[in-house]
mmCIF file of the C-alpha atoms, coordinates in Angstrom:
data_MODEL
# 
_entry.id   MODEL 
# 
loop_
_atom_site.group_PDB 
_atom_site.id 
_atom_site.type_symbol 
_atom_site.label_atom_id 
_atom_site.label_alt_id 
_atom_site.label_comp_id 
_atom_site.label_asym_id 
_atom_site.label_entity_id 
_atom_site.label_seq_id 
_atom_site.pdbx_PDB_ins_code 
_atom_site.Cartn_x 
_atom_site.Cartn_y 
_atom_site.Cartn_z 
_atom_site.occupancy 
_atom_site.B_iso_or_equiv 
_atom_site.pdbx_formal_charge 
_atom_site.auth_seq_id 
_atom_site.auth_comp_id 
_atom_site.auth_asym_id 
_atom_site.auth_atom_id 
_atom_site.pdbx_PDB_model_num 
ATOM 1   C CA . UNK A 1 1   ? 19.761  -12.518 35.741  1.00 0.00 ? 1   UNK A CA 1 
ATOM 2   C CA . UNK A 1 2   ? 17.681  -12.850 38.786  1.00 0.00 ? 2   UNK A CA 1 
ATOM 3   C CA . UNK A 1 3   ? 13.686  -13.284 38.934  1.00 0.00 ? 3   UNK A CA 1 
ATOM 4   C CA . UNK A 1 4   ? 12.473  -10.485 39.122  1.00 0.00 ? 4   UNK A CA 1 
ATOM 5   C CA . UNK A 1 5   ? 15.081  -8.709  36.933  1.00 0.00 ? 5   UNK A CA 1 
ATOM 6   C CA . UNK A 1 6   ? 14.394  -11.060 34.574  1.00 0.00 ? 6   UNK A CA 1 
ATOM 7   C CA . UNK A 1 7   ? 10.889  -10.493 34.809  1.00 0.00 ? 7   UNK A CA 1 
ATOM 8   C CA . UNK A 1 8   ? 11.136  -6.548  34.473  1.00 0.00 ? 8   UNK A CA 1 
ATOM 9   C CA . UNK A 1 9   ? 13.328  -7.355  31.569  1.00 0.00 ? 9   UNK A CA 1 
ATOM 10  C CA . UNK A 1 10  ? 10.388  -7.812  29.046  1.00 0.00 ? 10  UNK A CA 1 
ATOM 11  C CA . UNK A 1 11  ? 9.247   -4.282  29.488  1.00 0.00 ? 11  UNK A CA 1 
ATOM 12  C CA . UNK A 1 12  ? 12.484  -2.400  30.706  1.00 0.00 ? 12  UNK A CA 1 
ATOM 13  C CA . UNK A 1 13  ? 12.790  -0.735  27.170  1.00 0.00 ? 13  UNK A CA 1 
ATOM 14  C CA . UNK A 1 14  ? 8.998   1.451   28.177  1.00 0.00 ? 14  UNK A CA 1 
ATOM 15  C CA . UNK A 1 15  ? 8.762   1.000   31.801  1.00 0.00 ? 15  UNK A CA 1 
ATOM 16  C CA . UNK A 1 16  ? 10.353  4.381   33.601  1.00 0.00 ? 16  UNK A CA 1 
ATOM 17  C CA . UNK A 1 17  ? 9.173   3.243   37.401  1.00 0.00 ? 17  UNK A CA 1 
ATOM 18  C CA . UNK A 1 18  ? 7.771   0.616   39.837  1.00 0.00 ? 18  UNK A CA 1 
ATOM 19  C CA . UNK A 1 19  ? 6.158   2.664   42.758  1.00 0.00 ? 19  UNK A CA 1 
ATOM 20  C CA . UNK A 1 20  ? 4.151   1.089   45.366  1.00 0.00 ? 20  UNK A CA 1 
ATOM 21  C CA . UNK A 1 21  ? 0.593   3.418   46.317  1.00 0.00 ? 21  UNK A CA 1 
ATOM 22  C CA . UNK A 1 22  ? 0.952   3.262   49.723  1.00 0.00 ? 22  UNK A CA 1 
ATOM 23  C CA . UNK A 1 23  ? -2.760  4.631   50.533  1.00 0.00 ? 23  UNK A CA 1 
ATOM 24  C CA . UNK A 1 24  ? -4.380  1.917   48.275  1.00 0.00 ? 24  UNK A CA 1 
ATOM 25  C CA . UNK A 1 25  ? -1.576  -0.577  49.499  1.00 0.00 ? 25  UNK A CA 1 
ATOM 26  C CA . UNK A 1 26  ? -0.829  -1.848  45.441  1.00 0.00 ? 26  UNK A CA 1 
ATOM 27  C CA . UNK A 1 27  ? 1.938   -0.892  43.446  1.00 0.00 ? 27  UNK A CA 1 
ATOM 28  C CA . UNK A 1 28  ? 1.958   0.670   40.250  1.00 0.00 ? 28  UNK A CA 1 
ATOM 29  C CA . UNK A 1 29  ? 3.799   0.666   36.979  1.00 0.00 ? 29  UNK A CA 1 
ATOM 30  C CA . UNK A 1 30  ? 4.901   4.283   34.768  1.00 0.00 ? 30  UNK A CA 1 
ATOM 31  C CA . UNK A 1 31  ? 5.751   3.033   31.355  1.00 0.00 ? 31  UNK A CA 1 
ATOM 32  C CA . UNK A 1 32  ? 6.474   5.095   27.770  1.00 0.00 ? 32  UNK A CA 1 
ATOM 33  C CA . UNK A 1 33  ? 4.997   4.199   25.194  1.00 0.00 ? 33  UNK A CA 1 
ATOM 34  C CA . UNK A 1 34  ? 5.055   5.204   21.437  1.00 0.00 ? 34  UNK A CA 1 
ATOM 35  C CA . UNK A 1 35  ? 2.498   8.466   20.125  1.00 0.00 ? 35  UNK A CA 1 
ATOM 36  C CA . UNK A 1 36  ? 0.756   5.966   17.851  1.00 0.00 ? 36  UNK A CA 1 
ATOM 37  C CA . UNK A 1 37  ? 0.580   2.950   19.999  1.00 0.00 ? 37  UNK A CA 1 
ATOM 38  C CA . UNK A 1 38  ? -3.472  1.879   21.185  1.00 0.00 ? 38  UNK A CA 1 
ATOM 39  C CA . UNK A 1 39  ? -4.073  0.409   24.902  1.00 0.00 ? 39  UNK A CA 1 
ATOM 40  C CA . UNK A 1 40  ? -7.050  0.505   27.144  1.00 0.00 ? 40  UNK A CA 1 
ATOM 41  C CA . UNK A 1 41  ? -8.099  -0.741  30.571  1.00 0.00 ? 41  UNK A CA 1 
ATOM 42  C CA . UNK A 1 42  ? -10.144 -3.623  31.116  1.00 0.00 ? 42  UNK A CA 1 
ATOM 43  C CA . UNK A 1 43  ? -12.165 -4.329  34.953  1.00 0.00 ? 43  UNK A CA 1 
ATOM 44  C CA . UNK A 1 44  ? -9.159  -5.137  36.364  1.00 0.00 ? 44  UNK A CA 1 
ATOM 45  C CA . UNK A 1 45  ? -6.787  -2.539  35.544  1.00 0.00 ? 45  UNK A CA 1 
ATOM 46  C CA . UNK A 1 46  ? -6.944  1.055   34.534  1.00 0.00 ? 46  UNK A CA 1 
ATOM 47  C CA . UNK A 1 47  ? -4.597  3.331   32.375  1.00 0.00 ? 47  UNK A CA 1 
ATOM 48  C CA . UNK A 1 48  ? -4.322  6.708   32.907  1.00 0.00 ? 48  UNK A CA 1 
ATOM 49  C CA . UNK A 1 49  ? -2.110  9.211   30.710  1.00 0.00 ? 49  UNK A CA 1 
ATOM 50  C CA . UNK A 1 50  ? -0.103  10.927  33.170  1.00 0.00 ? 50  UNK A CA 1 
ATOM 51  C CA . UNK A 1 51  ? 1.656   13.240  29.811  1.00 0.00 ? 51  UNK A CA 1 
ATOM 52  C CA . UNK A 1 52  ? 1.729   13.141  26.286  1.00 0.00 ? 52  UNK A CA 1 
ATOM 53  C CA . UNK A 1 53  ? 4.662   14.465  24.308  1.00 0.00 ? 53  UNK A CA 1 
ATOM 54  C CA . UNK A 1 54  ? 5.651   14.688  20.351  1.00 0.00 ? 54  UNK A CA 1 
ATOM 55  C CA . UNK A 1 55  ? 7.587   10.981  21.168  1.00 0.00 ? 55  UNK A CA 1 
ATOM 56  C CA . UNK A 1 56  ? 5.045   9.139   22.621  1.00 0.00 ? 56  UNK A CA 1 
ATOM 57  C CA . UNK A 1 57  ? 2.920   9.042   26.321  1.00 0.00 ? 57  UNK A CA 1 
ATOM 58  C CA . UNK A 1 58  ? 3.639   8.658   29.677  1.00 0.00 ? 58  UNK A CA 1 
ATOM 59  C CA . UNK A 1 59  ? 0.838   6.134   31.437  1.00 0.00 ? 59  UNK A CA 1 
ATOM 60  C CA . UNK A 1 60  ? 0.171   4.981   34.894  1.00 0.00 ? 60  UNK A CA 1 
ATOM 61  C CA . UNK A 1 61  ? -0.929  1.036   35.018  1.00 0.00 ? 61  UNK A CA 1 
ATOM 62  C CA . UNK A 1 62  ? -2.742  0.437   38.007  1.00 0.00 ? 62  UNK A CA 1 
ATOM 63  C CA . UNK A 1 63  ? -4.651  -2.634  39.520  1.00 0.00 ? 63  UNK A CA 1 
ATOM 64  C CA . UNK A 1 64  ? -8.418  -1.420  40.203  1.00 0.00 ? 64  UNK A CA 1 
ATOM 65  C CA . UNK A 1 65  ? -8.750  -4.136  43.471  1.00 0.00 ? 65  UNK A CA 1 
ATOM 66  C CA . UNK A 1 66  ? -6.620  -5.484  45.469  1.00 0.00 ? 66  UNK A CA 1 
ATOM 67  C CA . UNK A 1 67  ? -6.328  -8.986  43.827  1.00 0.00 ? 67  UNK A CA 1 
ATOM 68  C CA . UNK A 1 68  ? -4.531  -7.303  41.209  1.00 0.00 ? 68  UNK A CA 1 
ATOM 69  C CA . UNK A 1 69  ? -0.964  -8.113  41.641  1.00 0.00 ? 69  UNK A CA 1 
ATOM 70  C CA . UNK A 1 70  ? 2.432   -6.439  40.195  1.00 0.00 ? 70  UNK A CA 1 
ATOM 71  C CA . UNK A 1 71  ? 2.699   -9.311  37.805  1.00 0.00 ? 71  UNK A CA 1 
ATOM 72  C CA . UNK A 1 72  ? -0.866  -9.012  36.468  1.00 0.00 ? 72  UNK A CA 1 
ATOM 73  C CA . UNK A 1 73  ? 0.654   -5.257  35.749  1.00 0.00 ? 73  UNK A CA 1 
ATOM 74  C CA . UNK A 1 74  ? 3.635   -6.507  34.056  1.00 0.00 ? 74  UNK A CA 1 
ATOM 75  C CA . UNK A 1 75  ? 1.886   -8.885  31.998  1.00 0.00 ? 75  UNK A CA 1 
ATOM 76  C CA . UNK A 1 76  ? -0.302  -6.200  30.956  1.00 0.00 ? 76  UNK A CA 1 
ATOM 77  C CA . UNK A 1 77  ? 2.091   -4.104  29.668  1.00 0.00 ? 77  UNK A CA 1 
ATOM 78  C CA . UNK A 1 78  ? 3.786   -6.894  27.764  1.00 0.00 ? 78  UNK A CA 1 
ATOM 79  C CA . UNK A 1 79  ? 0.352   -7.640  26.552  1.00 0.00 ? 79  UNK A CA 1 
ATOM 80  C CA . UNK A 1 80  ? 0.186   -3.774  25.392  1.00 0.00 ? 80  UNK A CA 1 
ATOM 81  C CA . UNK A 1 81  ? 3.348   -4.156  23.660  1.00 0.00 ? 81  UNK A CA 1 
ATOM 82  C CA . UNK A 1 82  ? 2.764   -7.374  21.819  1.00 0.00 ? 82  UNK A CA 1 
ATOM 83  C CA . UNK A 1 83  ? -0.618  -6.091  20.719  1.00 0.00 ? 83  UNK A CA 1 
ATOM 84  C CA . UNK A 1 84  ? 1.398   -2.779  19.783  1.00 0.00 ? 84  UNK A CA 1 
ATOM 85  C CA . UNK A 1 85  ? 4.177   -4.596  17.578  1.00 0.00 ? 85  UNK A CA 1 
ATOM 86  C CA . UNK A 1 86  ? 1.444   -6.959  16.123  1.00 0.00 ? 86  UNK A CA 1 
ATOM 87  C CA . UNK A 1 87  ? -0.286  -3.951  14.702  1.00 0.00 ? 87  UNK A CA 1 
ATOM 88  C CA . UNK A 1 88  ? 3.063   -2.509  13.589  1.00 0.00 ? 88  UNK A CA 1 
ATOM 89  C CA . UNK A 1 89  ? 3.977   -5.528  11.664  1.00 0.00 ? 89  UNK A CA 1 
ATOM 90  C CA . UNK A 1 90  ? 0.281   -5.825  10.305  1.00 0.00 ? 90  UNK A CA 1 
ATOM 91  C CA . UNK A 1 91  ? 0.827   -2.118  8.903   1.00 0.00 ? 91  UNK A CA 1 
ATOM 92  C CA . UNK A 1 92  ? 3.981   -2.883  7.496   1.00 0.00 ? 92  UNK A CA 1 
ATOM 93  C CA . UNK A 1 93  ? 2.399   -5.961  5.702   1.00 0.00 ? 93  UNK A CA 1 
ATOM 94  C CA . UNK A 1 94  ? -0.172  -3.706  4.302   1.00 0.00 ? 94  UNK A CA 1 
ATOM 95  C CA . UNK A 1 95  ? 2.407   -0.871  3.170   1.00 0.00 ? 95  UNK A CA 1 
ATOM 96  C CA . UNK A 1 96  ? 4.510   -3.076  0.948   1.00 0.00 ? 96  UNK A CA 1 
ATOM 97  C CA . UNK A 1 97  ? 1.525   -4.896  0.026   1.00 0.00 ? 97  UNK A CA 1 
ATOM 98  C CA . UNK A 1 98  ? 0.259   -1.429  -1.615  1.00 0.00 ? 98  UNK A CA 1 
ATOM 99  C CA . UNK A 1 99  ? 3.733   -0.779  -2.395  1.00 0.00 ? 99  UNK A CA 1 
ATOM 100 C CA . UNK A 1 100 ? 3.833   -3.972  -4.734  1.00 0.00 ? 100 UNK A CA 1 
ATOM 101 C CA . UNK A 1 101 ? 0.600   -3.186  -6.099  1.00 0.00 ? 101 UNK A CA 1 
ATOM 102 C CA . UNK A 1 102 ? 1.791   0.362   -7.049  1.00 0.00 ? 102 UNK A CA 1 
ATOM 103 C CA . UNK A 1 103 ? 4.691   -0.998  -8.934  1.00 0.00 ? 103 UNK A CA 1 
ATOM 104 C CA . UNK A 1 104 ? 2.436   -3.677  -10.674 1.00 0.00 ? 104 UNK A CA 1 
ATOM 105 C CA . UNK A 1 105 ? 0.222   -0.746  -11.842 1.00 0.00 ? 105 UNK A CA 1 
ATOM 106 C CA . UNK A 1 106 ? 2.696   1.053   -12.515 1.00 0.00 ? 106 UNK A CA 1 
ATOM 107 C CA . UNK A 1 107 ? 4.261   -1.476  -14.950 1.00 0.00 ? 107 UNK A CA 1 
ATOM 108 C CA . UNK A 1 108 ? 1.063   -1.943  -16.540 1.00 0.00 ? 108 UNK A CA 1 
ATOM 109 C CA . UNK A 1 109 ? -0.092  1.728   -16.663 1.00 0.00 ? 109 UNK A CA 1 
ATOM 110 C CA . UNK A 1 110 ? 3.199   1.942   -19.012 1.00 0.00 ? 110 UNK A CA 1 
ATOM 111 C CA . UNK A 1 111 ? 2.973   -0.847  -20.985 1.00 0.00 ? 111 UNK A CA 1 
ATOM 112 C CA . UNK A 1 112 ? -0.526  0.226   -22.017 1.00 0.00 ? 112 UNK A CA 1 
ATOM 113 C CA . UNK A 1 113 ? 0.722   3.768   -23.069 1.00 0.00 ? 113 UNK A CA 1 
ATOM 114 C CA . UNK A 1 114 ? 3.495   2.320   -24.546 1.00 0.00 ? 114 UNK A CA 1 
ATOM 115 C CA . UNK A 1 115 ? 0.678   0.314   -26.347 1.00 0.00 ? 115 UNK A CA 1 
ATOM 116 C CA . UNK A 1 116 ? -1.574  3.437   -27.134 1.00 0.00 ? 116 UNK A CA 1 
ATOM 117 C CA . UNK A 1 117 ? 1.267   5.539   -28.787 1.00 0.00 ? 117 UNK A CA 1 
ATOM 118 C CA . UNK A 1 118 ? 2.241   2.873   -30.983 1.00 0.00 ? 118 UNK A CA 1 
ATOM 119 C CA . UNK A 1 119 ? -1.516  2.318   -31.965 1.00 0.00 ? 119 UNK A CA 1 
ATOM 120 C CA . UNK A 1 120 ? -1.839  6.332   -32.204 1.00 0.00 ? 120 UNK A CA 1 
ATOM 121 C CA . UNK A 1 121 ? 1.235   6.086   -34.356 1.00 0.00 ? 121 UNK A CA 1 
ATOM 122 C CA . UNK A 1 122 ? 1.420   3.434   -36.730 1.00 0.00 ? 122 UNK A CA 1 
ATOM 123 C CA . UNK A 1 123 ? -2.886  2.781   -36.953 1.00 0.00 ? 123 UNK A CA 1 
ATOM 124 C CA . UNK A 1 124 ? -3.317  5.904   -39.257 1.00 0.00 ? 124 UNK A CA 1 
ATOM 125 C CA . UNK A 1 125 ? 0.406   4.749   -41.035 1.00 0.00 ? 125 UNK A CA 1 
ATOM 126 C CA . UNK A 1 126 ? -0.856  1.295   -41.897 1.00 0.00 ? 126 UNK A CA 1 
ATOM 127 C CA . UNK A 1 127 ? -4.059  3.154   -42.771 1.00 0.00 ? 127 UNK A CA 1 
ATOM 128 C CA . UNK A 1 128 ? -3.164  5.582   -44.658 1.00 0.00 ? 128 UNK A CA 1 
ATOM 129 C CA . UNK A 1 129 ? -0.488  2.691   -46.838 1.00 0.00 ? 129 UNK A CA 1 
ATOM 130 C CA . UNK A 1 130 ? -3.691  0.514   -47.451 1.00 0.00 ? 130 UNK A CA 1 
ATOM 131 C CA . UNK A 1 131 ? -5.464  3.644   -48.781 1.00 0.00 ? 131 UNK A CA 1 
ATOM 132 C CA . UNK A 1 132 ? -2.494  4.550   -51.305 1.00 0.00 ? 132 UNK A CA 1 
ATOM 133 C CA . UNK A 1 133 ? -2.322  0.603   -52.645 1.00 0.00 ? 133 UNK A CA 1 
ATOM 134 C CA . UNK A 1 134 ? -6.526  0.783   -52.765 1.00 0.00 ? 134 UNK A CA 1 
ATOM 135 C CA . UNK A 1 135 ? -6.366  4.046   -54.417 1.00 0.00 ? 135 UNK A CA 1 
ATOM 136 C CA . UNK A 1 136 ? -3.421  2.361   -56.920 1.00 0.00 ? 136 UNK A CA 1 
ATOM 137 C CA . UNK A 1 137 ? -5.608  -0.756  -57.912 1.00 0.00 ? 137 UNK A CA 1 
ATOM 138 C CA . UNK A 1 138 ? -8.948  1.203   -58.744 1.00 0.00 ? 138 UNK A CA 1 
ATOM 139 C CA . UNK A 1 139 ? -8.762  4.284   -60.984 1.00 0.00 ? 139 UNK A CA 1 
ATOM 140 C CA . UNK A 1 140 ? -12.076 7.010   -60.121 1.00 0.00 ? 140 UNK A CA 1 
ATOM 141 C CA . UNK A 1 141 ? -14.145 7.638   -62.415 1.00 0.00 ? 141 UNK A CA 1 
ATOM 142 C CA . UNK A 1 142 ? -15.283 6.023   -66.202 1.00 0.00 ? 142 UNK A CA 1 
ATOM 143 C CA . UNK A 1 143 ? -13.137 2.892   -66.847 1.00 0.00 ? 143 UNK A CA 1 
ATOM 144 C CA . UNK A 1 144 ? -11.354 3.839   -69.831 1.00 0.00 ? 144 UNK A CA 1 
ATOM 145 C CA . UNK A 1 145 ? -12.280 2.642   -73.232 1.00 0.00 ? 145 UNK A CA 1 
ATOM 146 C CA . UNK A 1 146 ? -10.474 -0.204  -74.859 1.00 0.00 ? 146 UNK A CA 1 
ATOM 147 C CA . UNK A 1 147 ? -8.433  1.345   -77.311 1.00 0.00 ? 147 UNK A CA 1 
ATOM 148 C CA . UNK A 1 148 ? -7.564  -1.742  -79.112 1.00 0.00 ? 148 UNK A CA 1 
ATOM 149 C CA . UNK A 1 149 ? -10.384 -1.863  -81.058 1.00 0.00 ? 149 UNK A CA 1 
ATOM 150 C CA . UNK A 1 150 ? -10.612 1.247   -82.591 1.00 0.00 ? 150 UNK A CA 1 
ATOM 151 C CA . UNK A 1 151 ? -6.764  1.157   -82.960 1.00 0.00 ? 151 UNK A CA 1 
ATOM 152 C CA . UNK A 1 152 ? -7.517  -2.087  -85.484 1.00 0.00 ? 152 UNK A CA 1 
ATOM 153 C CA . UNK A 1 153 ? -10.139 -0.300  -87.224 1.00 0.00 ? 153 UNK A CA 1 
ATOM 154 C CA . UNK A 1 154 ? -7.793  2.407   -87.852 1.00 0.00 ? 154 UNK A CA 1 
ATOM 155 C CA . UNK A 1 155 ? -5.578  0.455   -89.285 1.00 0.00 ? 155 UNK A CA 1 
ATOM 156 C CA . UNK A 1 156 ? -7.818  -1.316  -91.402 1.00 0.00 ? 156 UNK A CA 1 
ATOM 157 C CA . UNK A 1 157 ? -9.396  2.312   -92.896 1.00 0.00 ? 157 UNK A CA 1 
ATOM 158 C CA . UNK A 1 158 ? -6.033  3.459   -93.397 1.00 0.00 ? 158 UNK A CA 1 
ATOM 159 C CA . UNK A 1 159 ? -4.447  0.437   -95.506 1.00 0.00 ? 159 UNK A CA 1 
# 
C-alpha cells in the first residue's frame, strides 16, 4: 500500500467520500456510521448529519478553520470509531455480565424452591410422625389404676 491509501485504510469500511470545499478551500470527509453509534464536534471540527436511515447516518466531517487539515479529519473519524467500538465492547461486557448474574440467580432461585417444597413436604410429615410416637408414649386422660393390687386382694378373699 501507498501513504495515503494506507492512511484512508483505517476508516475505508465508513468513509463513502473525500471532497475538497472549494469556496472554503478545505476538504471534507462523508463517512457512515452505525444508528447507535455517539460522535460530536469539538472547536476544531464540526459534524453535521447529512441523512439518517434504519442502518445507520450519513455525516459530513469538516475542519471549522483553516489549520484544520485532512489528517486532523481522518484522525477524527478513527477517533469516532475507536470511541464507538470501545463502547460496544463495554456493552457487551455488561450484557454477559447480567447474563451470568441471571444464570447465578437463576440457579439459586431453584435451589431455594427446591428447598421450600421439600420443607412444605416433609416438615408437616416429620411433624405429624413425632405427634403419633408422642401421642403413643402418653395415654389422655386418668392414668389407669394399678390393677395388681386389687387382683391380690381378690385372690386372697377368694381362697
Amino acid at each position: 500500500m501507498k501513504e495515503v491509501e494506507l492512511i484512508l485504510d483505517t476508516i475505508a469500511g465508513y468513509m463513502t467520500r473525500i471532497f475538497r470545499n472549494t469556496d472554503k478551500g478545505w476538504y471534507e470527509l462523508e463517512v457512515g456510521i452505525p444508528k447507535n453509534w455517539v460522535f460530536d464536534e469539538n472547536d476544531e471540527i464540526g459534524c453535521e448529519i447529512l441523512e439518517e436511515v434504519e442502518m445507520g447516518k450519513l455525516i459530513r466531517i469538516f475542519p471549522k478553520n483553516e489549520n484544520i487539515v485532512i489528517d486532523d479529519l481522518i484522525l477524527f473519524v478513527n477517533i469516532i470509531i475507536k470511541t464507538n467500538k470501545k463502547i460496544a465492547e463495554k456493552e457487551k461486557e455488561f450484557a454477559d455480565k447480567m447474563e451470568d448474574m441471571k444464570k447465578n440467580l437463576e440457579t439459586q432461585a431453584s435451589e431455594f424452591y427446591k428447598e421450600l417444597d421439600e420443607l412444605k413436604e416433609n416438615s408437616f410429615k416429620k411433624l405429624n410422625d413425632n405427634i403419633v410416637e408422642e401421642l403413643k408414649k402418653e395415654t389422655r386422660g386418668r392414668k389407669p389404676k394399678d390393677t395388681s393390687e386389687i387382683a391380690a386382694l381378690d385372690n386372697t378373699i377368694n381362697s
